[in-house]
N, C-alpha and C positions, 0 to 999 in steps of 0.2 A: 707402550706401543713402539713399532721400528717405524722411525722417521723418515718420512719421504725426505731424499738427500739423490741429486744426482748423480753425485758421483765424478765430478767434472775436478777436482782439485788432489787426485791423487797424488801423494806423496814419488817419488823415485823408487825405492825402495818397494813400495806397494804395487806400482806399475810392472816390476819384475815379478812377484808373484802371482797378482792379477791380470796376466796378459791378455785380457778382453780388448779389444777395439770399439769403437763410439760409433753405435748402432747409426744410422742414415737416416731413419725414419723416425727416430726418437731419440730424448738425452740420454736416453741407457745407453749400456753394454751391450757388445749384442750379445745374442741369443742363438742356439743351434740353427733354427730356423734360416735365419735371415746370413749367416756365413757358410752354409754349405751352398745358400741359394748363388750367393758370389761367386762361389769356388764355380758353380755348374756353368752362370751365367760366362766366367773368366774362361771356359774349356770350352764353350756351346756358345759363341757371341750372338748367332742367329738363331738359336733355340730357343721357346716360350715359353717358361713354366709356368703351368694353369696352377701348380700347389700354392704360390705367390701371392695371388692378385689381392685375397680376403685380405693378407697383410698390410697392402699399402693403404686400404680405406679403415681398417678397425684391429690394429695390432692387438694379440690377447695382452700381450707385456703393460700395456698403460694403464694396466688394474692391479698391477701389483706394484708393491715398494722391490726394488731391485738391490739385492744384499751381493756384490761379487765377489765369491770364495773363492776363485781363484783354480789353481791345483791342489789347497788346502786339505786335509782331513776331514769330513762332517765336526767333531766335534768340535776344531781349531777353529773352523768358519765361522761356526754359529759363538763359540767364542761361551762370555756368560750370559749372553739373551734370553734362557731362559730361566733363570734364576729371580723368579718373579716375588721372591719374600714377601709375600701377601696372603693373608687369609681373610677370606671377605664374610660377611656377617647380615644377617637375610630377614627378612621380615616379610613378613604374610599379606598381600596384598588383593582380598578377596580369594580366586582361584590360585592368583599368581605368585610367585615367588618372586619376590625384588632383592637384588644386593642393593643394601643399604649403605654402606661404605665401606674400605677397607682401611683396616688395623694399621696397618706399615706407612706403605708405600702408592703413591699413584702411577702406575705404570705407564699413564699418557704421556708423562712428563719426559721418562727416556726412553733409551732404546731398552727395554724388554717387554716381552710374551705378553698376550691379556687378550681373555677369551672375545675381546670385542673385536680381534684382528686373526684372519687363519694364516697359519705361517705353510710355507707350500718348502720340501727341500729338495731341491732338482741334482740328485746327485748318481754319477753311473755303477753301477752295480761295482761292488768292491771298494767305495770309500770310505765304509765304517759308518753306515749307518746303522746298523746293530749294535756296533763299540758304543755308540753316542747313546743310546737306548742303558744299555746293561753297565756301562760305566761310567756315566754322566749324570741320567735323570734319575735313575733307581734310585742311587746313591743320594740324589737332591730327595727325592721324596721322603724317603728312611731320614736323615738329616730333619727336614723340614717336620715329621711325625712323632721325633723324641722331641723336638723342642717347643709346637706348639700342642703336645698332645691330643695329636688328630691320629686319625688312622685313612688319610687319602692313598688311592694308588694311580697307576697310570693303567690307563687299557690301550690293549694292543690289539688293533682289526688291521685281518690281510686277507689276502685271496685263497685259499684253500694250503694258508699255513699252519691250522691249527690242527688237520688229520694229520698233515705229517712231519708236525712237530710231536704230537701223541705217541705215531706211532714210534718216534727215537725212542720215545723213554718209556712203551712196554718193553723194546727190545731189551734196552737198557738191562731189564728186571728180567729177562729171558721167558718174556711173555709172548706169545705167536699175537699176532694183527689178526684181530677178527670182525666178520661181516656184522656185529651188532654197535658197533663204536656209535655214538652219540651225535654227532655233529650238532647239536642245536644247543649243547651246552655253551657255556661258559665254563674256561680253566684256568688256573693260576698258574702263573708264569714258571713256578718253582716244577711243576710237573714234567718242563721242558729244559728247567735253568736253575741253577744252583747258585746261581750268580748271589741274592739275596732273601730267596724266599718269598712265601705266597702274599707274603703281607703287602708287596708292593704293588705288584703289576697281576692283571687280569688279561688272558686274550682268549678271542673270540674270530671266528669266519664272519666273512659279511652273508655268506649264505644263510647262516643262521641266527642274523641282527633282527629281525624281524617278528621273528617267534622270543626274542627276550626283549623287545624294545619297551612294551609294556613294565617288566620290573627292572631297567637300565634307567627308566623315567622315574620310577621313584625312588630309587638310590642314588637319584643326581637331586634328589628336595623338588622336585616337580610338585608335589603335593604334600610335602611336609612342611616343617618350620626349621629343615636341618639343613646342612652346607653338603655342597655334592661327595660324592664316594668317590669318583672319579677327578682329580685336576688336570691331569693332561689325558687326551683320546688321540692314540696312534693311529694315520691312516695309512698303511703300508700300502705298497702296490695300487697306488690311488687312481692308477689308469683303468684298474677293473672297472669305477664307472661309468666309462667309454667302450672299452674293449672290448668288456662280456656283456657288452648290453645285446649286441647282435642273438644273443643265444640266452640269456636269462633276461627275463621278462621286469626283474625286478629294481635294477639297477637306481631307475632314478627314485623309485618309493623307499630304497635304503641311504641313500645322500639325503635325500627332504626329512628322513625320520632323525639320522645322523647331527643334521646341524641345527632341528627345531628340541631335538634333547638335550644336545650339549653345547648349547646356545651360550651358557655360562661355564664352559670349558675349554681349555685352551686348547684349539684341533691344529693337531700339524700334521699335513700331509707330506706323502713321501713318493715319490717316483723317479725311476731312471730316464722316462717318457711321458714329460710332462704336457707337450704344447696340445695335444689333442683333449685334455681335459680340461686346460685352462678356465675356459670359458664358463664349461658346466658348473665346474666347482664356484666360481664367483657369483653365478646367477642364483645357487640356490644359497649361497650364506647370503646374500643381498635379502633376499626373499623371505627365508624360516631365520634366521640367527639375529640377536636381540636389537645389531642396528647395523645401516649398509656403511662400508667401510674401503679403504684398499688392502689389500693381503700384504704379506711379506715374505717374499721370493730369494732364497737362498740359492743363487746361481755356481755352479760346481763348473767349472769345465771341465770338457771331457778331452779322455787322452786314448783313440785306436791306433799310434802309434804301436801299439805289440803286432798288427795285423797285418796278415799277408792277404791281399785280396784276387779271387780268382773267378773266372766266370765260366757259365755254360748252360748248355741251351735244354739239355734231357737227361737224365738220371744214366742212362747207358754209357753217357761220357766219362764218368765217374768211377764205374765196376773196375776198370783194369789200376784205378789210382789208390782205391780204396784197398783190392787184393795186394796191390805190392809195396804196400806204403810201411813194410815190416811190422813192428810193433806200438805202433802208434794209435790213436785212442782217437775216435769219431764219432761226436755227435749230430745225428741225421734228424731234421724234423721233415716230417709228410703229412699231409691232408688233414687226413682220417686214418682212424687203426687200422681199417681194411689195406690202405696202402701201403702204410708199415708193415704190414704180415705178409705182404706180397711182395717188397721189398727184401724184408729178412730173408724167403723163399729163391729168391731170385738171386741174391749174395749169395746164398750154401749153396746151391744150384753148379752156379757158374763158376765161382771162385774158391778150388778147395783149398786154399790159405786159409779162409774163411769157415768154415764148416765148420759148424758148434761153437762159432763165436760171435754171432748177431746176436743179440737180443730186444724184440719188438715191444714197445709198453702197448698195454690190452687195457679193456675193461677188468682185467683179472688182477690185474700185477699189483693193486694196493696187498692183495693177499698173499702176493707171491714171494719166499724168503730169499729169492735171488734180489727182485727187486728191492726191498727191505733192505738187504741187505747196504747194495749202491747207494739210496738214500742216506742211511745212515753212516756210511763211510765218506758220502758224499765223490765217490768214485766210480766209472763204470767197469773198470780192469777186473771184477773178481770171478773168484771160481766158482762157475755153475755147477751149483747139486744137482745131480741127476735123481729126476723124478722116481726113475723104477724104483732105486735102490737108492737111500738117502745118506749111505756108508761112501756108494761108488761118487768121486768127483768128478766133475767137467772139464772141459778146456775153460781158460779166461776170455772172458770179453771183451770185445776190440771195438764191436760196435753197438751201439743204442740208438735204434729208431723208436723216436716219440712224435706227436702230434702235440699242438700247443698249450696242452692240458697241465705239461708241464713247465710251461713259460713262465709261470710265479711262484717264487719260495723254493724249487728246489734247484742247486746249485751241485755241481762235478766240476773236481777239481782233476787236474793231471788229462786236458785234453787238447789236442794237436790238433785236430780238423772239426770246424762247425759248418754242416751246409744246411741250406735255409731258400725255399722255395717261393716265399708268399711276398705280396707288392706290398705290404706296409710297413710303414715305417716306425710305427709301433711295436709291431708283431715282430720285426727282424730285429729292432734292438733288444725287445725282451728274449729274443731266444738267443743270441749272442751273449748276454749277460747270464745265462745257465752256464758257461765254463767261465773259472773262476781262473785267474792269470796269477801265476806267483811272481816274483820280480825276474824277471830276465829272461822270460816264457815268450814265445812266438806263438801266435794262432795262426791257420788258415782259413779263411771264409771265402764259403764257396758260394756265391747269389747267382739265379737263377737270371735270364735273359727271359723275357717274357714275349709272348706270340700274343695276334690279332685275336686269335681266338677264345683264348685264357680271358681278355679280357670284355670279352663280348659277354660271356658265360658271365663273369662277375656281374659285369653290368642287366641283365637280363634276373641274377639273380635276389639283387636287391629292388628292380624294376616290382619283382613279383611282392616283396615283403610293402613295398611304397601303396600297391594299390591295395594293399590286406589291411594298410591304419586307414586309408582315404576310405575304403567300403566300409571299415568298424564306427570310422565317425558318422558316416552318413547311413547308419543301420539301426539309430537309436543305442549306441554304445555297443554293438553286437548282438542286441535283443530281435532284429527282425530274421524273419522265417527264412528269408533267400540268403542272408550272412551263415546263419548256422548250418544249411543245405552244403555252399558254397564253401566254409574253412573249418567247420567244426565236426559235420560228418564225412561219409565214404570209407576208402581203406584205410588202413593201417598206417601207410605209407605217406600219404594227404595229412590224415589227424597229426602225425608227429612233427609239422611244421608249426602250425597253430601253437605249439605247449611254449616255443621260444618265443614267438612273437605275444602271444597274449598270457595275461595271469587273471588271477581270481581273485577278489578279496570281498570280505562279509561286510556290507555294509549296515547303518543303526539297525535295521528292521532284521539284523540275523540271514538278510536274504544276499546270496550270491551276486557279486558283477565283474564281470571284466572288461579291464585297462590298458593299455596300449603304457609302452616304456614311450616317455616323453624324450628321454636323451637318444632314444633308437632313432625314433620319426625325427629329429633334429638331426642326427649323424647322417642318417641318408639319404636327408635333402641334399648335404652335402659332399656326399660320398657320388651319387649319380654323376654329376656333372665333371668331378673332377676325373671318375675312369672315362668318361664320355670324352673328356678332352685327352687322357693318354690315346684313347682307341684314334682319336682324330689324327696326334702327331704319326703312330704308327704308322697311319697308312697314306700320309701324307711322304713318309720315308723312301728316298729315293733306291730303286734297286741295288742299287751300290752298298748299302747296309744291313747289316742283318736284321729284321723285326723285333723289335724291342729296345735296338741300340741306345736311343737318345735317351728313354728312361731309364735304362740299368747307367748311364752314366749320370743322372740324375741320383740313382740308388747310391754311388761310388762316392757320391758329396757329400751325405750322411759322417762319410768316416774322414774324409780330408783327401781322399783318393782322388787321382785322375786315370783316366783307360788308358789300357796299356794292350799294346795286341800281345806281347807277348805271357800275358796271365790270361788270354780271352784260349779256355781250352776248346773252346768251337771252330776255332782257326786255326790254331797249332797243332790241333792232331788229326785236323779234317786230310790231310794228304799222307799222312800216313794209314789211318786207317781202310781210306779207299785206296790202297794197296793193296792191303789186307784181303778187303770184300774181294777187288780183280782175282785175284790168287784164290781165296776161296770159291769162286765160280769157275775158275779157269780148273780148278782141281777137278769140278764133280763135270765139264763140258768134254769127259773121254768115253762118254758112250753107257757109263754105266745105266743101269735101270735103278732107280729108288723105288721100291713097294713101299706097302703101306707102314711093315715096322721101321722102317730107315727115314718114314718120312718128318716123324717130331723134330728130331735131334738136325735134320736138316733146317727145319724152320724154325729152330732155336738160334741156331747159329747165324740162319740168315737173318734173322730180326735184328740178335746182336751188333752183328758187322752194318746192316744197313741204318739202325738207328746212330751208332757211332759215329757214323760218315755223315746224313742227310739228317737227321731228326725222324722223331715219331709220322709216320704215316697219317693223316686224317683226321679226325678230332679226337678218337678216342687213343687216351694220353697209359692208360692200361697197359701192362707189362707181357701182353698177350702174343701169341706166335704166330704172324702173317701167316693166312690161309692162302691159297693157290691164287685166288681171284689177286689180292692184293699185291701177292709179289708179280704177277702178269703187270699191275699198272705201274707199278713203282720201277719196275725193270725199264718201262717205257717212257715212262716219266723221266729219268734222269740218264736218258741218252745211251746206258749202259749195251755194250754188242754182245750181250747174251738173251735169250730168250727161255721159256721156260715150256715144255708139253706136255699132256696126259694125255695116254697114250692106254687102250685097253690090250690085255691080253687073254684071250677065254681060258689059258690054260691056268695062267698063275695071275690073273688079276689085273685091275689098271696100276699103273707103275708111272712116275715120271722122269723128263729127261730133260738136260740142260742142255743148251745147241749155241754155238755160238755164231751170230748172223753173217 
């Protein structure tokens, strides 16, 4: 077991490595959490941060042993902790399976691994935690399996790493990616990795843990009289669940199956974003795992040092940086595909730099050998086949818009710009950690400045999912007549919320029921309150500021950043671009008539010039071309001395005209 040790007697030597500082509220280190808070509270001395307050009454940190690696490698931190030379030895206990003793070594005694402790490794994307996997444990296991002639391995569960790690190595074979691929399997690592062979390591989706938990339980001696198949169980991407709980229903019945099967396995979790899981993951080993325990926390610090950070308020601010930024490589995350494809459209559109070099991920692109291809080069610069003719090449890609489907397991290397729209602080580190940094690589990150409304909408939209578990508890589990009325039938449109928030599962009798995700309904008890208080400070924000200010500087703490007006491109290009617009209205206010074909390309361009300058118009944040009505308010609205008319002519139609007041 790793020994609780505070950490208070650092060496010299070790203090330069591990330059952590002595947490305030606890004898740890601290923790990301609690020194970006400093950094905001040291920039913001009168500003409140609502993310804070759960900290000071029930730090998640006091539930784990605190290990501080410093700047270290994964494998150098974790050092030989898990070099557990023990093979244990089991005896039949009625139903149960008991370890009886082990052969070697008691591992309470020091510092190493033992399934009665989950080791958690908080480390940011790119510190080799793969290295420590393929060239540390493998290697232990294979070592450990010639000499006690066992045949154990390690499994590997992550977030929808195991399609496309598959599909590297049909490519590999110059096999095309097809729509019947498996996913509920189990594969041997050898499938993906040459490293050592199938004999060591198994992985698996947690999407698909469920349909094999059944025979995972009895190859770990659930029911036999054998030692488990598995001695270590990887949990990669261990934020999935938290993250994906909002959207798969199953999150917390795969953690409860996880650690009541591999109860007698040593589980180490892995994330670049840990604090929002914390909690979860310790309640349910407390809970299913053979006894309650503290964990053991391999703390990484992190380094954004490579990062240039920039800000801005609407995607339009962007188009003119993205077109002229020569040959440089952009990864864009949006909403939803729909947005991404409107976006792609909107970049070839406007900017012919651009034209035939976006590329938007679909529901299609697992199949698509363009994108195949980027995964498996781990780059997005390549040349697009053209569909017609599969001879004719493309231009290369400059840019890739994805949605956050892509946030786990796949990584692009060779990229310059990441911009990243969403308020959490989960979600924006996992998609920052998709570009991989080589030594002496600069990023630019682009974060979004967030409006009053943006966050009405979130909050409203979790409001909706809050009273869909309060009706399913108080419906007889969802069995009464005005639940099923209410969230189960109607359109098409209604039913597809219901499939994320609630699942099915067959209970003894063979008979159908559904479950409500326990870590959903616990995430946004806590999620309500917290956007409740950003929407508070927003609009408590003196006009002097722009909407959203004090949280995007909040956002900026995350990385060690402080605002800066001169990276804020809402203010830097707002006087040049309403230049621009004057001159563009001042052009069309000589009298001409616009008819009805002159009139798109008119309000293409006005949209452009007016979103650049002022922001989106209204709520809807759509990339759509203001209609007559709107450009009348908006002209009026920001004082501007032109005016707009429709004006009929019986000969040649209604026309408009630009006038200046």
């Amino acid at each position: 077991m790793i020994n609780k040790d505070r950490f208070r007697t650092l060496s010299e030597e070790a203090k330069k490595q591990y330059s952590f500082e002595k947490c305030y509220l606890c004898d740890l280190h601290e923790c990301e959490l609690i020194s970006s808070y400093k950094l905001h509270k040291k920039n913001n001395p009168a500003s409140s941060n609502h993310s804070y307050n759960s900290l000071e009454n029930d730090c998640s940190m006091q539930r784990w042993v605190q290990v501080p690696c410093g700047k270290a490698r994964v494998s150098d931190g974790i050092g030989d902790h898990y070099k557990v030379n023990t093979i244990h030895r089991y005896k039949l206990n009625g139903y149960r399976v008991e370890r009886e003793e082990d052969e070697l070594i008691d591992c309470k005694a020091i510092n190493k691994w033992e399934p009665s402790q989950p080791v958690l490794i908080s480390a940011q994307t790119g510190r080799g935690k793969n290295y420590f996997i393929e060239n540390k444990l493998l290697p232990y296991i294979r070592e450990l399996n010639h000499e006690k002639g066992t045949r154990q391995k390690v499994l590997i569960l992550s977030n929808r790493i195991a399609l496309s790690l598959q599909m590297k190595d049909r490519l590999k074979q110059g096999v095309r990616y097809q729509d019947d691929l498996d996913d509920s399997k189990q594969y041997s690592y050898a499938e993906y990795n040459n490293v050592l062979g199938a004999e060591y390591a198994d992985v698996m989706s947690y999407q698909s843990f469920l349909s094999n938990a059944a025979s995972l339980a009895d190859k770990q001696g659930k029911h036999k009289k054998t030692a488990p198949k598995h001695l270590f169980v990887i949990l990669d991407e261990a934020h999935f669940f938290t993250s994906d709980s909002l959207f798969n229903p199953h999150t917390s019945k795969i953690l409860r199956h996880i650690t009541a099967i591999f109860n007698e396995t040593i589980r180490v979790y892995m994330t670049a974003t840990p604090y929002e899981c914390l909690d979860y993951i310790m309640d349910y080993e407390n809970k299913y795992a053979l006894e309650s325990t503290i964990g053991a926390f391999y703390h990484f610090q992190r380094d954004y040092s490579y990062l240039d950070i920039k800000y801005y308020s609407d995607f339009s601010e962007l188009k003119d940086i993205i077109g002229n930024s020569g040959n440089d490589n952009w990864l864009i995350f949006r909403d939803n595909i729909q947005k991404g494809k409107e976006l792609k459209e909107e970049l070839e559109t406007d900017m012919d730099s651009l034209n035939g070099r976006v590329y938007a991920v679909s529901a299609e692109s697992k199949t698509d050998e363009n994108y195949q291809k980027m995964v498996v080069e781990e780059r997005i610069d390549v040349v697009l086949k053209n569909k017609s003719n599969s001879d004719e090449k493309g231009k290369k890609v400059r840019v890739l818009v994805a949605t956050s489907v892509i946030d786990n397991g796949v990584n692009f290397r060779n990229i310059q710009h990441v911009v990243v729209s969403d308020m959490s602080r989960v979600k924006v580190l996992q998609m920052l950690g998709r570009a991989r940094v080589e030594k002496g690589q600069r990023v630019t990150l682009y974060i979004k400045r967030h409006n009053e409304h943006e966050v009405q909408r979130r909050i409203e939209s979790l409001c909706a999912r809050q009273n869909a578990y309060h009706d399913f508890k108080t419906s007889k589990d969802g069995k009464d007549a005005w639940f099923v009325d209410k969230y189960l039938l109607g359109d098409q449109q209604d039913s597809d919320k219901p499939r994320h928030w609630l699942a099915t599962e067959v209970d003894n009798r063979n008979n159908p029921k559904l479950y409500i995700n326990e870590i959903a309904d616990s995430l946004i008890g806590a999620m309500v309150p917290t956007y409740e208080a950003i929407l508070t400070e927003m609009q408590s924000s003196g006009s002097s500021r722009l909407p959203g200010q004090k949280y995007l500087e909040y956002q900026l703490s995350w990385f060690g950043h402080k605002y800066k007006r001169t990276n804020d491109i809402s203010l830097v290009d707002k006087e040049a671009t309403k230049k621009k617009f004057i001159e563009f209205l001042d052009e069309h206010a000589d009298g001409r008539k616009m008819f009805k074909d002159e009139q798109p390309l008119f309000r293409l361009e006005f949209t452009r010039l007016h979103d650049a300058t002022f922001g989106r118009h209204g709520p809807n944040s759509e990339r759509n071309k203001y209609g007559l009505d709107v450009i009348k308010k908006v002209l009026g609205k920001h004082d501007i001395t032109f005016d707009i008319q429709s004006i009929s002519d019986k000969q040649n139609g209604t026309y408009w005209l630009i006038v200046k007041r």
